[in-house]
N, C-alpha and C positions, 0 to 999 in steps of 0.2 A: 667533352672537349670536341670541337668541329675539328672536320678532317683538315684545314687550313691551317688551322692551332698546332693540329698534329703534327702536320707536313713541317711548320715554322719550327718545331722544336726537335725536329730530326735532324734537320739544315743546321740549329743549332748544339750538333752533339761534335763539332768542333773545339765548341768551347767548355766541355765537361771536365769537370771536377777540380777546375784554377782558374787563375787568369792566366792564360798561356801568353808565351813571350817568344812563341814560335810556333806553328802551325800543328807541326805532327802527323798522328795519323790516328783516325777513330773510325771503329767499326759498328755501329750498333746491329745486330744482326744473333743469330741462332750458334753461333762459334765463333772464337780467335782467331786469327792467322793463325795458319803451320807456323809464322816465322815467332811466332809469341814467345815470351820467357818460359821456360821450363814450369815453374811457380806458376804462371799462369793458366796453363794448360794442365796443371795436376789440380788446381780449384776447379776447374772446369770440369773435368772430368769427372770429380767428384760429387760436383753438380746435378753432371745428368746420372750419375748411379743411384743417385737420392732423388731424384725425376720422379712422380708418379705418373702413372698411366695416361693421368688426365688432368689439367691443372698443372699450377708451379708447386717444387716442393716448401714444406713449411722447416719453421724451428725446427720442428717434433723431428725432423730428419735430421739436418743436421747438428753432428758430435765433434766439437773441438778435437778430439783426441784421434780420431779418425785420418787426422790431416797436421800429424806433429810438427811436420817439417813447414809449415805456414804457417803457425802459429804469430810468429813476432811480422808475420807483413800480413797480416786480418785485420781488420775493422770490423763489425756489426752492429748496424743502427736498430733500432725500433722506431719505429711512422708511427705516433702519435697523434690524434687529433682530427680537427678540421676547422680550418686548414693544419697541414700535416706539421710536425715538430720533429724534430730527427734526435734522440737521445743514443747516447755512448751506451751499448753494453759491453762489448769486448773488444779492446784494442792492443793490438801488438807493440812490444817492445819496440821495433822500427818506427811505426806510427807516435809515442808516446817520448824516443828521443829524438826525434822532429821537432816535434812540439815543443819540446823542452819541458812535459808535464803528461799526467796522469789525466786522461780525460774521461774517466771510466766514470756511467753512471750521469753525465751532464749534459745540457741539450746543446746543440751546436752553437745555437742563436745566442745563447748565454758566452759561450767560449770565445767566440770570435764577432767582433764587433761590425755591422754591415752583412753578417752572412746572410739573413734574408733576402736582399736582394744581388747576393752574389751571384756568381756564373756556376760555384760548386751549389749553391741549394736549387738553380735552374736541372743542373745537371739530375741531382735525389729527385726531385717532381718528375722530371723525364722518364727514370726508371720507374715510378709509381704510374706511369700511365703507360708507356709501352708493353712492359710487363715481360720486357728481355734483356738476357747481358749485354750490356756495355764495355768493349773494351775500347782503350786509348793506350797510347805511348807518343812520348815527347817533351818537348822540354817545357817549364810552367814554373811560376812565381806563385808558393798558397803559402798557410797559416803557418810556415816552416820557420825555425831558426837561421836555415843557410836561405837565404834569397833565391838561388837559382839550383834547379835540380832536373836532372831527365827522371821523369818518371816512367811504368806502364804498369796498371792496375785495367783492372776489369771487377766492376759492379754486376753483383747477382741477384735479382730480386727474391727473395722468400715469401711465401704466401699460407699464412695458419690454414686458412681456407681453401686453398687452392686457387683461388683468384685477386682474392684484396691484397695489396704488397702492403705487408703490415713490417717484413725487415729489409732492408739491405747487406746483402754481404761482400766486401770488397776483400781484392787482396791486391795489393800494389809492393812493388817494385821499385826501391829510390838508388839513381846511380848518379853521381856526382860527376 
């Protein structure tokens, strides 16, 4: 990706992971605000204890059970392909009564109709090339049953290898 491409899609981390329906506030960068949810700031943390020396951490690091108290606000994708495909492996009971469905095991593109050229799979590509957390908070219109929600998650990338983002792991935050 040219550094132009790059620069365009940093400008565009406004628009990550909805269609937002108010601006908010996004950080793509090396940590959260201080001001960040609690929840947020214990994925994170957890993040960088699974950190290797060198490189991002992979799956192999991270243990659902390690992090009980996030489990129902987790998502983790798997990057598929090329161009990349983003399937469900573990998704929180929050994420799953959103949805009003079990999405464990499906590819996004399958679940929700236009996600290819959504602002959420702009958002998954961005993290596969930057290769850092993403947070956001705010309020936003996605694949939800309630139409309007404040959200604030932050997207992790995982890497088997230490470099290729083969997962994403979110944990978000939905306050009505």
């Amino acid at each position: 990706m040219s550094h132009s491409t790059a620069a365009r899609y940093r400008t565009r981390s406004i628009m990550l992971h909805a269609t937002l329906t108010g601006l908010g506030e996004t950080q793509a960068a090396n940590a959260p605000p201080a001001s960040c949810h609690p929840k947020i700031r214990d994925v994170y943390a957890y993040w960088l204890k699974i950190h290797p020396p060198h490189g991002l951490p992979g799956r192999q690091h991270f243990e659902p059970t390690d992090v009980p108290g996030l489990l129902r606000h987790l998502r983790l994708l798997e990057v598929e392909g090329d161009p990349p495909r983003f399937k469900v492996r573990v998704i929180g009971t929050q994420y799953s009564e959103r949805l009003g469905r079990d999405a464990t095991g499906r590819y996004l593109d399958e679940l929700f109709e236009g996600f290819s050229g959504s602002r959420f799979h702009r958002a998954l590509m961005e993290i596969i090339e930057i290769k850092r957390p993403v947070w956001r908070r705010g309020p936003l219109q996605w694949f939800c049953r309630e139409q309007f929600t404040h959200v604030e998650r932050i997207h992790l990338p995982l890497a088997r290898d230490g470099s290729t983002v083969d997962m994403v792991l979110t944990v978000c935050v939905f306050q009505n």
